[in-house]
N, C-alpha and C positions, 0 to 999 in steps of 0.2 A: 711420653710418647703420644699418649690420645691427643694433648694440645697440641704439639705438632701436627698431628695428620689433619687437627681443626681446624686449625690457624692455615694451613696449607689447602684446603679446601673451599675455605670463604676466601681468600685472597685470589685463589681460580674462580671463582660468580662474581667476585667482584670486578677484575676484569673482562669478563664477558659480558658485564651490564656498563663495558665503557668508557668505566673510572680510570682516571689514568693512573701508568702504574706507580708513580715517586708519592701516590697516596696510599695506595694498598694499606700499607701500616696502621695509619691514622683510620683505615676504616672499619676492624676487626676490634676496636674498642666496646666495650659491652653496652647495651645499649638498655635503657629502662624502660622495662613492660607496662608499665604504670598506665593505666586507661584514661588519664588526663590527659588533658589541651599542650600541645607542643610547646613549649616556650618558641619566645618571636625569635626569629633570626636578623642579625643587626644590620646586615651590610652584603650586599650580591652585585660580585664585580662578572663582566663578560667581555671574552676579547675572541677576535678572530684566531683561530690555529693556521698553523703555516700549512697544512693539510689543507685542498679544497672543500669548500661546502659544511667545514667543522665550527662551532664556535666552544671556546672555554669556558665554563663559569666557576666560579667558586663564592665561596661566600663563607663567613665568622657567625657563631652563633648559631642560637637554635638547641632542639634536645627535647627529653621526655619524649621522646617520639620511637617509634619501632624500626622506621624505615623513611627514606627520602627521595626525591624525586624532582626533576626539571622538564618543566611545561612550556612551551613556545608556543607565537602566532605571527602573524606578520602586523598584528595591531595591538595599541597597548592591552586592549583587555582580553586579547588571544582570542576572541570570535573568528577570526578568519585563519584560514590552513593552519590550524591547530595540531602539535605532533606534542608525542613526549617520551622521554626516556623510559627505562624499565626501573624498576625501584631498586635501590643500594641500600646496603645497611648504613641504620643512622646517626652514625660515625664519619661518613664521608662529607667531604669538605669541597671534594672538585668534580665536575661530571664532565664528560666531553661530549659536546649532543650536535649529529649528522643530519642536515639538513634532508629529507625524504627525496627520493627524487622525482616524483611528482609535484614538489611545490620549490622547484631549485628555476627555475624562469622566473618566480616571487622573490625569492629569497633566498637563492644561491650567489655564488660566488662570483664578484663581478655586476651584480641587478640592480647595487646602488637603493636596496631594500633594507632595511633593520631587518634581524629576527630579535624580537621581543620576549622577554625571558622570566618567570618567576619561578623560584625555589619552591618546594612543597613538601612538606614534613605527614607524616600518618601515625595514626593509631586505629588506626579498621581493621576492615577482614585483611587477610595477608591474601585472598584473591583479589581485593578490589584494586583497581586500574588506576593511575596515577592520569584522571580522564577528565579532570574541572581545574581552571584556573582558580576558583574560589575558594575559601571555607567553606567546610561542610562541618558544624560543629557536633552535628549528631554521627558523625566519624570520627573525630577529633583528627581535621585534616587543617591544616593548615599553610597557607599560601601566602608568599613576599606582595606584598603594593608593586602595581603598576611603577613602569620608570626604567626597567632595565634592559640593556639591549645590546647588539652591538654586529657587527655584519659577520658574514659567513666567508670561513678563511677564504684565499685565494691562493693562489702556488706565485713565491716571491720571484721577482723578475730574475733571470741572470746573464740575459742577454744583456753588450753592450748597448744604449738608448743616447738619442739630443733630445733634451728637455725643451719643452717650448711651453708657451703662458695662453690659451687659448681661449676667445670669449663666444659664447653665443648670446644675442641678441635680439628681442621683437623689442622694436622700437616704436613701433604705432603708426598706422599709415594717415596721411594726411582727412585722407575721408572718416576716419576712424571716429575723427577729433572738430573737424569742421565745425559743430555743430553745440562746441566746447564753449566753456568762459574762456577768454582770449587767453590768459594765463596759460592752459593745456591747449592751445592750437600749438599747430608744425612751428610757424616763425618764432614763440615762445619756447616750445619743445627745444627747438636743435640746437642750440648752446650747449641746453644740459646734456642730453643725447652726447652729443661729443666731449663732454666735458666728463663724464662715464667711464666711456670709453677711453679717453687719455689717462684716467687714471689709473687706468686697469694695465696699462704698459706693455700691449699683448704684443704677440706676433702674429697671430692666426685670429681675426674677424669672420664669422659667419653669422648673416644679419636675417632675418626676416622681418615683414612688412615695412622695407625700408623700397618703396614704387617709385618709378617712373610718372608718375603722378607731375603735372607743372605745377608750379607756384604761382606761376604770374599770368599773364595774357600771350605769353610765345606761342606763335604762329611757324610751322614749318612750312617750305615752299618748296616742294619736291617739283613741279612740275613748269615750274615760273624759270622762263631763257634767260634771263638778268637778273637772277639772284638763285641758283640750282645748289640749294641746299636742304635738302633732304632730311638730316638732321639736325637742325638748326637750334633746336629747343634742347640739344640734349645734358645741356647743366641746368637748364631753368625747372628743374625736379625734384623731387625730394631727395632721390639718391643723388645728383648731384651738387644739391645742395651741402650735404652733407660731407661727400667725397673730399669739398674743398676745404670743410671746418677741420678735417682730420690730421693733424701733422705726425709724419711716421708711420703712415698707413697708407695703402698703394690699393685704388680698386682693379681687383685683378678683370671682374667682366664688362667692361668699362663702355662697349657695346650693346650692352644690356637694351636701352632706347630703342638704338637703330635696329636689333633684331624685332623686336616686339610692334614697332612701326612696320617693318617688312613685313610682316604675318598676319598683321590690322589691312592693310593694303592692298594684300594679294587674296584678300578674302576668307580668311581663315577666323575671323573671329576676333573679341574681347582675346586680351593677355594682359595679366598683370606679373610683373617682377620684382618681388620685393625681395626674394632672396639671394645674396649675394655675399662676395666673398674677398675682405680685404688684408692683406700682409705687407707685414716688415719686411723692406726689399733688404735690410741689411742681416734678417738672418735669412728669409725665405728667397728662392726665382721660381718664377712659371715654367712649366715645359709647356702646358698647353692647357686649352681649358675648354668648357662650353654649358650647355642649359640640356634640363628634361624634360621634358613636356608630355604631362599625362594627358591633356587630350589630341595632340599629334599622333595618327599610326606607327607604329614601329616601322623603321626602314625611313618614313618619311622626310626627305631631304628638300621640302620646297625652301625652308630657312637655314642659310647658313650657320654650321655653330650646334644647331637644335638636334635633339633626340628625340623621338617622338616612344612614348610608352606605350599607347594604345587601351589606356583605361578611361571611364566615362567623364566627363566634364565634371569640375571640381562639388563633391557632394551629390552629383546626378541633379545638380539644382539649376545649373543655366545659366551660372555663376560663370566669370571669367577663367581660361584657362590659367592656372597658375604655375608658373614656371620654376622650376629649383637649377641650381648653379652647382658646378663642379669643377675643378684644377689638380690637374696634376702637380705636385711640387716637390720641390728638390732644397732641401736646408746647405747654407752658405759656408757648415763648418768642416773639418776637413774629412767626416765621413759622408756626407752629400749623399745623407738617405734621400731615397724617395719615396713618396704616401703622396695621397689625393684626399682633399677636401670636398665636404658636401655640405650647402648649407639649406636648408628645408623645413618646410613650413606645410604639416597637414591642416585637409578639415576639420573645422571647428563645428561643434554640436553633440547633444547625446542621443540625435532619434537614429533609430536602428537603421535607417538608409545610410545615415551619413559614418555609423562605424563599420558601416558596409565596405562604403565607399575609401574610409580610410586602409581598411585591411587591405583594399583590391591597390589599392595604390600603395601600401608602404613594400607590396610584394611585387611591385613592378620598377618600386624605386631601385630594391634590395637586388633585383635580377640585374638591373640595370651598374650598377653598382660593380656586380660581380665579374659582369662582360668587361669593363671597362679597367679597372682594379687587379683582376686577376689573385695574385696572391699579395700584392702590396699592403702597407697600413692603409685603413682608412679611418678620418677623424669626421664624424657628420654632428652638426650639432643645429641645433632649431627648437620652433615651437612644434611640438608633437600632435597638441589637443588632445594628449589622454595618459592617466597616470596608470601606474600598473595595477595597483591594489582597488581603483574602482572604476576603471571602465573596460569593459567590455573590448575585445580584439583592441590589448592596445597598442601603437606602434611600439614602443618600447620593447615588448614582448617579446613582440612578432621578431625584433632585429636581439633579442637577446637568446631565446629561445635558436637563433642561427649562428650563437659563435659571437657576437657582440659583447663587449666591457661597457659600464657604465661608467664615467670618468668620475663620478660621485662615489661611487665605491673604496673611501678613501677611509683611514683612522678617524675614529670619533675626533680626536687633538686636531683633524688636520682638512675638518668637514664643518665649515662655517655658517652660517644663515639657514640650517635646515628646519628651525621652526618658525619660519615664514615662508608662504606662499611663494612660487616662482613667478605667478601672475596675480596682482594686486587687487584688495578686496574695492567694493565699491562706496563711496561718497554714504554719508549716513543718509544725508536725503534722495541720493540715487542719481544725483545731478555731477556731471562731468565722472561718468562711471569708469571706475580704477586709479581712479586718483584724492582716494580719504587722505586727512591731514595725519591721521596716527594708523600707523604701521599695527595688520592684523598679526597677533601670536600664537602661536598653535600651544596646546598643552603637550604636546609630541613634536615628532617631525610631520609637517604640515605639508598637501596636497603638491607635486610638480607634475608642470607639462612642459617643460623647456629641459632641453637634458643636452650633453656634451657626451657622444658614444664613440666608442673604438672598436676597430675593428684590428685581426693579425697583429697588435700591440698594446695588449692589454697591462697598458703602465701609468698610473693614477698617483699622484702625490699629494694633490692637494686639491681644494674643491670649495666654491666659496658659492652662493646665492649672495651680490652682489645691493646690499640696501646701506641709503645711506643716513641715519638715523639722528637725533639729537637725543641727549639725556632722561627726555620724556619717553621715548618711543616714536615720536613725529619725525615724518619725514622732514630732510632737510631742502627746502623747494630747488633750490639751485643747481639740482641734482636727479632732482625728482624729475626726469622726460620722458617715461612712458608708462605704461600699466603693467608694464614686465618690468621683470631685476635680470640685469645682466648676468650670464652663470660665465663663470673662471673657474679656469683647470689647470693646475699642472700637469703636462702630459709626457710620456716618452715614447720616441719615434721609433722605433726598432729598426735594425737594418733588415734590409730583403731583396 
């Protein structure tokens, strides 16, 4: 009778400290007091739980210990947003451990974050805190190797979805590279650039630094009675350069040029557009589309097409206005969802003006967004200029922390390229920078600023950082067209 009310007793703390319960049994096994060093435990698996914000771990092995414990961070060695379970008796095998929710814009559900995981076995005081990813052998505490991880459940979809393949791209602006061995110039570049892109078989293109930049000596003649063309110049560009290499791909802002020359004209300033927006007409149609422009006033309608934000010129530097692109679109199958595209390109830098500047703008993009969107999907994907985990106000956050899906947020199985960079390390001598012959590898998952986000359709299947490698680890050149990797997504479009 005492065993039962024991055994009934530790199996109620033990659930309360999380364990789930088809373990309970297995963790009421007696456990040895012995004030020696834990033996090692062999093996720590972790998976997302179909609960938000949860992850599973379990693990074989281990013992001589009192008691056990699961320690997380969002980096392998847990220095950063550091949490941890409460201790189980050290019989148990499986923990379930809830993201905080102070550190769920890191590392919840959706953030396209790891939570990094290591098991922890004790022989200390039965107060002490399961509070150091490390041994402490004057404890006899003992903690798994770095390595283990795995993301923070999500709640599975069950809404009907059309799956679409979607890329975001910085492709490199012709000024970028000017300056380059001929090799990495534009006329070198855009083969491969397109040659990328085709293989990626997308339906949804959202590009940034891809400008209206000329290639050649094109002269427009707006004001000439025998030749009034205005636009004259508008394939002799980078983006129309490119527009033509692409087969199967439709540039949705195709006036891109002629707004950006209207706005140059009427006195409004430098504009550059590199970001832009192309689809598969055989699955995607436009309803409509148009441009944002952070340093236009809100309301401001001297450019047709334009939205004006009303935030400072790009970085408060002097710097050209930079444009971001957006369409409404409607899929070709027979539930003819419709969602809006964004494709968008923040400033780049770490000095505290310019993550200023980025905040003030990613919160004008997101308002802007809202107005337009309403409750629709939207899929916005670009170069960010800031990772979550180290910099400061980063956009990612700022649009996840508001209800955003990261489209990376996918099964370990089904989440490709994530221990390389999304933008490419530099040349060993420093010459033609982002363009080294051997591919940089992270000991982890490795820094991004290029991200594919969802918004009202939070449905991710697959996820790839886009590199194309030889046996060595070197890039393969004929492929190699910019200082960014393409990011691909599988996504699904919900109805709404």
């Amino acid at each position: 009778m005492r065993s039962r009310s024991m055994r009934g007793l530790l199996a109620a703390a033990v659930c309360a400290l999380g364990v789930t319960g088809a373990l309970v049994a297995g963790a009421v096994a007696p456990a040895t007091s012995a004030p020696r060093y834990p033996v090692a435990i062999t093996k720590v698996v972790a998976r997302p739980r179909s609960a938000a914000d949860q992850v599973v771990v379990a693990w074989r092995g281990g013992g001589r210990a009192k008691r056990v414990a699961v320690v997380a961070g969002s980096k392998p060695g847990l220095g950063s947003h550091f949490f941890a379970s409460a201790w189980a008796p050290a019989g148990t095998r499986t923990l379930t451990l809830t993201v905080p929710k102070r550190y769920r814009p890191f590392l919840g559900a959706g953030t396209g974050n790891p939570v990094w995981i290591k098991v922890v076995q004790s022989n200390g005081p039965s107060a002490a805190r399961a509070s150091s990813p490390i041994s402490v052998p004057s404890r006899a505490y003992r903690a798994t190797a770095a390595g283990t991880w795995s993301f923070a459940g999500a709640t599975p979809p069950v809404e009907p979805v059309t799956r679409l393949r979607v890329g975001a791209y910085n492709v490199q602006s012709i000024a970028a590279t000017r300056d380059f061995s001929p090799e990495f110039r534009w006329p070198a570049r855009a083969p491969r650039v397109a040659r990328t892109i085709e293989d990626a078989e997308l339906d949804l293109l959202l590009t940034s630094e891809l400008t209206t930049t000329k290639t050649d000596s094109c002269v427009d003649h707006p004001n000439s009675r025998s030749d009034p063309q205005p636009y004259r110049c508008r394939d002799h560009t980078q983006l129309g350069d490119l527009a033509q290499r692409l087969n199967g791909l439709r540039l949705v802002d195709h006036d891109a040029y002629d707004r950006a020359a209207d706005r140059r004209r009427s006195g409004g300033g430098a504009v550059t557009v590199g970001e832009h927006i192309f689809v598969n007409p055989d699955r995607l149609r436009v309803i409509r589309r148009g441009f944002l422009s952070p340093a236009m006033a809100p309301g401001d309608r001297s450019v047709q097409g334009v939205q004006g934000l009303g935030v400072a010129r790009w970085a408060d530097s002097g710097s050209p206005d930079r444009w971001l692109s957006w369409a409404e679109l409607q899929t070709t199958d027979g539930a003819k969802r419709t969602f809006f595209a964004v494709a968008a390109h923040f400033p780049t830098g770490g000095a505290k003006r310019i993550r200023d500047a980025r905040a003030r703008e990613s919160a004008a993009v997101r308002a802007a967004i809202d107005r337009l969107a309403g409750d629709k999907p939207v899929v916005l994907g670009g170069d960010l200029n800031s990772d979550a985990l180290d910099t400061p106000k980063a956009v990612n956050l700022d649009l996840v922390r508001h209800g955003w899906f990261d489209a990376a947020a996918v099964p370990a199985a089904k989440r490709k390229g994530a221990r390389y960079p999304t933008a490419n390390a530099n040349g060993a001598t420093g010459k033609d920078s982002g363009y080294a012959a051997h591919a940089q590898k992270a000991s982890s998952i490795a820094r991004r600023i290029d991200y594919i986000l969802l918004r009202n359709s939070p449905h991710a299947y697959a996820y790839r950082n886009v590199l194309r490698l030889d046996r060595h680890g070197d890039f393969v050149r004929s492929h190699q067209g910019s200082d960014h990797n393409l990011q691909l997504a599988t996504i699904g479009i919900a109805t709404r």
